[in-house]
C-alpha positions, -999 to +999 in steps of 0.1 A: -359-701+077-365-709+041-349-742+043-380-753+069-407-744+054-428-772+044-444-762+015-437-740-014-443-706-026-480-711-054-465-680-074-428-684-077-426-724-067-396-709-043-393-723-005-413-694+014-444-685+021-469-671-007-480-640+019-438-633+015-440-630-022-428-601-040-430-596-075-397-581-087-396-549-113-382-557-148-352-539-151-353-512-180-328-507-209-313-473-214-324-460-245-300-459-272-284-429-278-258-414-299-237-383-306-238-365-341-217-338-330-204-313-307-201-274-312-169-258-319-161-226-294-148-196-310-116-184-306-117-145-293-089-126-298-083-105-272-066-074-286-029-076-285+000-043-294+035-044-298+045-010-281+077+004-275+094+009-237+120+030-226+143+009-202+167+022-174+194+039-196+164+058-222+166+033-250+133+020-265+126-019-262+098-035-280+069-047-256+038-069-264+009-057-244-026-064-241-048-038-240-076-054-218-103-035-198-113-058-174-093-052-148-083-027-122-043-026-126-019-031-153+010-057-154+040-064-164+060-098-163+091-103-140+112-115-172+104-082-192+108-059-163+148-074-158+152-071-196+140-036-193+164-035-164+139-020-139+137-022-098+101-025-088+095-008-054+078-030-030+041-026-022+024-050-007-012-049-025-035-083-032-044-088-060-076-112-067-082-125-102-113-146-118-139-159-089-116-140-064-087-164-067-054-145-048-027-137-075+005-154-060+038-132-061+031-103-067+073-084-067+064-048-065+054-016-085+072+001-113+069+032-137+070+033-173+069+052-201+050+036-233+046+054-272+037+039-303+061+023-326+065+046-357+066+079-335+075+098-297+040+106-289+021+100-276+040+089-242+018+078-217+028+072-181+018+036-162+029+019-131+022-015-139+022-042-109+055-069-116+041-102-116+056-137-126+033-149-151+000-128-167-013-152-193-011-178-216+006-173-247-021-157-271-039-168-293-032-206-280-031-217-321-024-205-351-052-189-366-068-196-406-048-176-433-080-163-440-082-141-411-050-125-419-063-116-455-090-099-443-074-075-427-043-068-446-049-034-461-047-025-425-017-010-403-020-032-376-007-029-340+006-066-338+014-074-371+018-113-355-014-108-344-025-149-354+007-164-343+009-178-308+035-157-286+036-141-246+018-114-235+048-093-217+024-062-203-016-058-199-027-021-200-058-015-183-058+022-166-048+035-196-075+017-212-094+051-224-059+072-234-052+044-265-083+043-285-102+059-309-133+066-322-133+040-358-139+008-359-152-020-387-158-051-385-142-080-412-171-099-413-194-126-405-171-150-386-142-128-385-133-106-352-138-064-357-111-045-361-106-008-336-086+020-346-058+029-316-032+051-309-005+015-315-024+007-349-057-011-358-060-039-331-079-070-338-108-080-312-136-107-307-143-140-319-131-161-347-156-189-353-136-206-379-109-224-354-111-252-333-127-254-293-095-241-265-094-233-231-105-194-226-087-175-211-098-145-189-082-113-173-103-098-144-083-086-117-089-064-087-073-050-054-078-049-018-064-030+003-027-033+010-009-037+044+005-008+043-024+014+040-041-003+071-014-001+092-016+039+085-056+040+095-046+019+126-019+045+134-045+072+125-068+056+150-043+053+178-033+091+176-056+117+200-076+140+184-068+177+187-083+193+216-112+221+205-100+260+206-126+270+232-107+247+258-070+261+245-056+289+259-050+299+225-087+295+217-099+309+255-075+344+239-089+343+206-123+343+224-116+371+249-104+393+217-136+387+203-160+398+230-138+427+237-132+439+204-147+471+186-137+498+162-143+530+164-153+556+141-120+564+125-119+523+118-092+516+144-097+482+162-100+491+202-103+468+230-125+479+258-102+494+289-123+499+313-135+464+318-096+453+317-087+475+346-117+459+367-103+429+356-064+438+369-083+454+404-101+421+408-062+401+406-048+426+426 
């Protein structure tokens, strides 16, 4: 023990033994080290419409939809399907979204008809999945006046394009039916601008706005319960014996061999081997 040793350390002058010494590191300083800046994230506008909906009784209710390609279904939201006073057939199909998450509560199906604002046509038929939320309202902040000027000689499918509102309905299988073959772009900066069948809809990044949470829409399906049970049902039913060992097929087979036509073309069946056939049971 260090309090019985008789002599003391020659390094450190401490009470232990010099052949115990260690030397101990000088702790180092962090360097200094200060922050100039960060990056601002762009805001990316996503693409949003205001359609119009025909409802349970044929009248047309304006609908704000998203017309997003990365995913697999469309969508609608529970609150817009009972304003549209709709009953959504239950169907029992996951749905996964971003890194595979489940979707939680997903109601049912339903069928709708959607058409531009300003006309009838043209009417195209979806069957959106009813779910209780789709996404944040869009975009999260009011966007710079001076993406609105840019693109106000336009007609423009959501003329609140840069305001922050819900997104009611997503469109994705009818993705291809909606657009068409224009587009521009407003600028350096600025998002581009894509001619649809709803109006010219706004799309990308806006570099001018402050950093927010992104938002993202991938969603796809496995299958549902009610299509396994019908392969499981499938599975558990015997397969249909072959013709050859039916007397239908064992008939069909005897007709065959026996079977000739003659040179007037009338089918004949071979008598004489049928007799032999009747001695041999008798």
């Amino acid at each position: 023990m260090s309090f019985k040793c008789s002599s003391s350390c020659s390094i450190c002058k401490r009470r232990h033994h010099a052949l115990l010494h260690r030397d101990q590191e000088p702790s180092k300083s962090a360097p200094p080290a200060a922050i100039l800046g960060r990056q601002q994230d762009p805001t990316v506008l996503l693409g949003t419409s205001l359609v119009h909906v025909r409802d349970t009784i044929g009248s047309c209710q304006t609908v704000r939809a998203l017309i997003n390609s990365a995913s697999q279904i469309s969508a609608i939201t529970s609150a817009c399907c009972n304003r549209l006073g709709l009953q959504p057939s239950r169907w029992t199909v996951p749905v996964t979204g971003l890194s595979g998450q489940k979707v939680p509560d997903v109601q049912g199906i339903v069928q709708l008809t959607i058409h531009p604002r300003d006309k009838p046509t043209p009417a195209i038929q979806v069957k959106p999945w009813v779910l209780s939320t789709i996404t944040s309202d869009m975009p999260a902040r009011q966007l710079t006046v001076q993406v609105r000027a840019k693109c106000s000689h336009l007609m423009l499918a959501d003329p609140s394009f840069d305001e922050p509102a819900p997104v009611d309905f997503i469109g994705a299988d009818i993705f291809p039916q909606v657009w068409k073959n224009k587009c521009s772009s407003l600028g350096p900066g600025f998002p581009s601008v894509y001619s649809s069948v709803f109006g010219w809809v706004l799309i990308g990044p806006v570099q001018e706005h402050p950093d927010i949470g992104a938002q993202a829409m991938l969603v796809s399906l496995v299958s549902s319960m009610e299509s396994i049970m019908e392969r499981f049902w499938k599975v558990e039913e015997p397969e249909a014996a072959p013709p050859q060992f039916t007397e239908d097929g064992l008939c069909e087979e005897l007709f065959n061999s026996e079977m000739r036509r003659d040179s007037r073309g009338w089918f004949a069946v071979a008598q004489l081997k049928i007799f032999r056939v009747h001695d041999k049971w008798r």
